[in-house]
C-alpha positions as CSV (number, residue, x, y, z in Angstrom):
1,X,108.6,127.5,118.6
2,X,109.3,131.4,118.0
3,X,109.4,133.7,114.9
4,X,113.2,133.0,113.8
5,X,114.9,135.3,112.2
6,X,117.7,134.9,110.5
7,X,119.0,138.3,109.7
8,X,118.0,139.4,113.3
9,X,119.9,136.5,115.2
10,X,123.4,137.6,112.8
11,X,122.5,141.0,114.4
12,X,122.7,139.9,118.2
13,X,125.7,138.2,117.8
14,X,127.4,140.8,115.9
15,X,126.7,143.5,118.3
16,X,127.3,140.6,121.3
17,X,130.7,140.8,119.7
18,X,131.0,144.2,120.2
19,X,130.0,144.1,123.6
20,X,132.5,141.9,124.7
21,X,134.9,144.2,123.7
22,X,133.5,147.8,124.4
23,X,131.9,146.7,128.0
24,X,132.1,143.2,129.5
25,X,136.2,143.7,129.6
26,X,136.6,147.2,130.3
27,X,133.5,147.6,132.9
28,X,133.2,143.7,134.0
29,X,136.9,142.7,133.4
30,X,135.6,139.6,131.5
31,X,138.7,137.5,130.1
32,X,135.9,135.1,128.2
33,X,132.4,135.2,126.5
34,X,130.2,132.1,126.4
35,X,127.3,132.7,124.1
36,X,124.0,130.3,124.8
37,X,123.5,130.3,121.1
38,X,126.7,128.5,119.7
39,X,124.7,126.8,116.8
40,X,124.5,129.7,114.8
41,X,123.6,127.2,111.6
42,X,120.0,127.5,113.2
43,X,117.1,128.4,115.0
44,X,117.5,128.4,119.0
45,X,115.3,129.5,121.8
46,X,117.3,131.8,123.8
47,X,113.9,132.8,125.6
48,X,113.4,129.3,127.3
49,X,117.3,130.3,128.9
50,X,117.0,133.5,129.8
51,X,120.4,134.0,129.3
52,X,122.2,134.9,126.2
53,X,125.8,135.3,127.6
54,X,128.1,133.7,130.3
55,X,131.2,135.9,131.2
56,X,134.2,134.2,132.9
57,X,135.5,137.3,135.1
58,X,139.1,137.6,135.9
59,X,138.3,136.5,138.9
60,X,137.0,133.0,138.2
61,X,133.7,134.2,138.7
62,X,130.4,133.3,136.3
63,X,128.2,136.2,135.4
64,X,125.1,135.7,133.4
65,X,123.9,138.5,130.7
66,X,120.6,138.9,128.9
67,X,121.3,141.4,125.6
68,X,119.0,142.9,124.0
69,X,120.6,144.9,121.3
70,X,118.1,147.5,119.3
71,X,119.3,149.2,115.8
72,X,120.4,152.9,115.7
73,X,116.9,154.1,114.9
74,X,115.5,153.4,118.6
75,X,118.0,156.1,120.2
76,X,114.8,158.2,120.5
77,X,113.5,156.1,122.7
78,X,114.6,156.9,126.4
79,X,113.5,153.6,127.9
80,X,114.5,149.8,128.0
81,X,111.8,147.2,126.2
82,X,110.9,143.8,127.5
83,X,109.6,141.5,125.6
84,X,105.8,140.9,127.3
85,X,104.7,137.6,124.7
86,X,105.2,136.0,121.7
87,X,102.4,136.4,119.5
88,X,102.8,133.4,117.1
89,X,102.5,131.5,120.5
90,X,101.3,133.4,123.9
91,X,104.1,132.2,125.7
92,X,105.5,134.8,128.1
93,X,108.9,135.8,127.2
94,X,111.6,138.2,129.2
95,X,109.1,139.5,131.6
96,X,109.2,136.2,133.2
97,X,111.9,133.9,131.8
98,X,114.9,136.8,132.5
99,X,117.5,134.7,133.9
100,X,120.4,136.5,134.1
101,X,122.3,138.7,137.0
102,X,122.5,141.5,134.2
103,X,120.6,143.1,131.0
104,X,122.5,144.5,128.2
105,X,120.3,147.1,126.8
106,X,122.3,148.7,123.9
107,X,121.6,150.3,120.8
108,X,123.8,150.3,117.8
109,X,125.0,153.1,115.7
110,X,124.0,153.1,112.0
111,X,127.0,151.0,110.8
112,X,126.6,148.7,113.6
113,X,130.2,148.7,114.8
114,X,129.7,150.7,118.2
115,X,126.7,151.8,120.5
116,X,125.2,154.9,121.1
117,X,123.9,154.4,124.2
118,X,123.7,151.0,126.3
119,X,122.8,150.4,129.8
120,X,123.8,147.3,131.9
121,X,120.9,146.7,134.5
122,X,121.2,144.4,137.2
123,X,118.2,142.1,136.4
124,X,116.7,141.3,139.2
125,X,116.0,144.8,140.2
126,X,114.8,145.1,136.7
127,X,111.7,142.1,137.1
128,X,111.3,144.0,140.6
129,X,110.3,147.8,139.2
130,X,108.4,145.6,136.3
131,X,106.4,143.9,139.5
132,X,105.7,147.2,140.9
133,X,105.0,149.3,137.7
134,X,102.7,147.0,135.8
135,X,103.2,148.5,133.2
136,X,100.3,147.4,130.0
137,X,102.1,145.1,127.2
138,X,101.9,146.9,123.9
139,X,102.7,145.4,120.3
140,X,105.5,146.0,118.6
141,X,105.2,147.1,114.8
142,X,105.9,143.6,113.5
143,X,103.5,141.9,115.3
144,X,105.8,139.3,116.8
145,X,105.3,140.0,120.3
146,X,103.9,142.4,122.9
147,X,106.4,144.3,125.2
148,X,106.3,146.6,127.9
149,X,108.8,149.8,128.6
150,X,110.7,150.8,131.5
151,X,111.8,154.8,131.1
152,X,115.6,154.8,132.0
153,X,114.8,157.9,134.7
154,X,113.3,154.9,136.9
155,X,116.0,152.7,136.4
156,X,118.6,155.1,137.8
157,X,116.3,156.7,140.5
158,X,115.8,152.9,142.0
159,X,119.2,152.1,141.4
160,X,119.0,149.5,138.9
161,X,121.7,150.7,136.2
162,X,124.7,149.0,137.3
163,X,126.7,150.8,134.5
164,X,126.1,153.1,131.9
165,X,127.7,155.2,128.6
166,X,125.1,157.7,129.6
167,X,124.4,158.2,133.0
168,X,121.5,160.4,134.4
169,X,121.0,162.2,137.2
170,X,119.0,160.8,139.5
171,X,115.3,162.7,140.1
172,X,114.9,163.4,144.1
C-alpha cells in the first residue's frame, strides 16, 4: 500500500479535468476520457497501472496517459520528475511501472484552473533517456518517495516532447 492522500488525489483529478479540455481535445482530438481511478470514495494504486488516463480519439483509437500534475510553485523547475520509490514501501514506482504511450507533465497556476506550462512526452522515449542518463534518485521534501529529474532541454533535443505550451529550441 502507498501514502494516500486525500487532498492530493482531489488535485489530480481536478487538473485531469482540465486537461481533457485544454489538451487531450484540442492537441489529441479526444472525444472521451477514461480515468483509471473511478472510485474516487477511496484509496487506489494508480502506480501498479501505470496509467492514469485512457483517451478514446476521434478516430476510434485508445491512447494511454500517465499525468503527473505539480502545483504552481514548481514553475521554477525546468525539468520533468519521476517518481524513483515509495519510501513507506521500496517499491519502484514510475521509473519502472510507466505504462502509458504518453506523460502529462503539467503544472497548474495558483488558482488551479489552467496550466502554466505542461509537456506531453511520449513515454517510451521518456524510460529510454531515463536508461541512458541514470540519473541518482533524490527525496522529495515530504519524504514519501525518491525521484529522479529529466531537464526539459533533453527531452526536446532527443525528441521526446510530443507537444508542448512552451516549446524550446532544440540545443545542436
Amino acid at each position: 500500500m502507498y501514502v494516500y492522500d486525500p487532498e492530493r488525489h482531489e488535485f489530480s483529478r481536478k487538473m485531469s479535468g482540465v486537461a481533457y479540455r485544454k489538451i487531450y481535445v484540442p492537441v489529441l482530438r479526444a472525444v472521451s476520457l477514461e480515468r483509471m481511478d473511478s472510485d474516487s470514495g477511496g484509496p487506489t494504486d494508480p502506480d501498479l497501472r501505470g496509467t492514469d488516463v485512457v483517451l478514446i480519439l476521434r478516430s476510434g483509437r485508445r491512447v494511454t496517459v500517465a499525468e503527473r500534475f505539480r502545483k504552481h510553485l514548481y514553475l521554477g523547475y525546468n525539468d520533468v520528475t519521476l517518481r524513483y520509490c515509495s519510501l513507506a514501501t521500496g517499491r519502484k514506482l514510475e521509473v519502472v511501472g510507466l505504462n502509458a504511450q504518453y506523460m502529462l507533465y503539467a503544472v497548474a497556476n495558483m488558482n488551479e484552473t489552467d496550466f502554466l506550462r505542461w509537456d506531453l512526452i511520449y513515454g517510451p522515449k521518456l524510460l529510454e533517456i531515463l536508461e541512458t542518463l541514470k540519473p541518482k534518485p533524490i527525496s522529495n521534501v515530504n519524504g514519501s518517495s525518491r525521484f529522479v529529474a529529466v531537464p526539459r532541454g533533453v527531452l526536446f533535443n532527443a525528441g521526446a516532447v510530443a507537444a508542448s505550451s512552451h516549446p524550446q529550441i532544440r540545443v545542436s
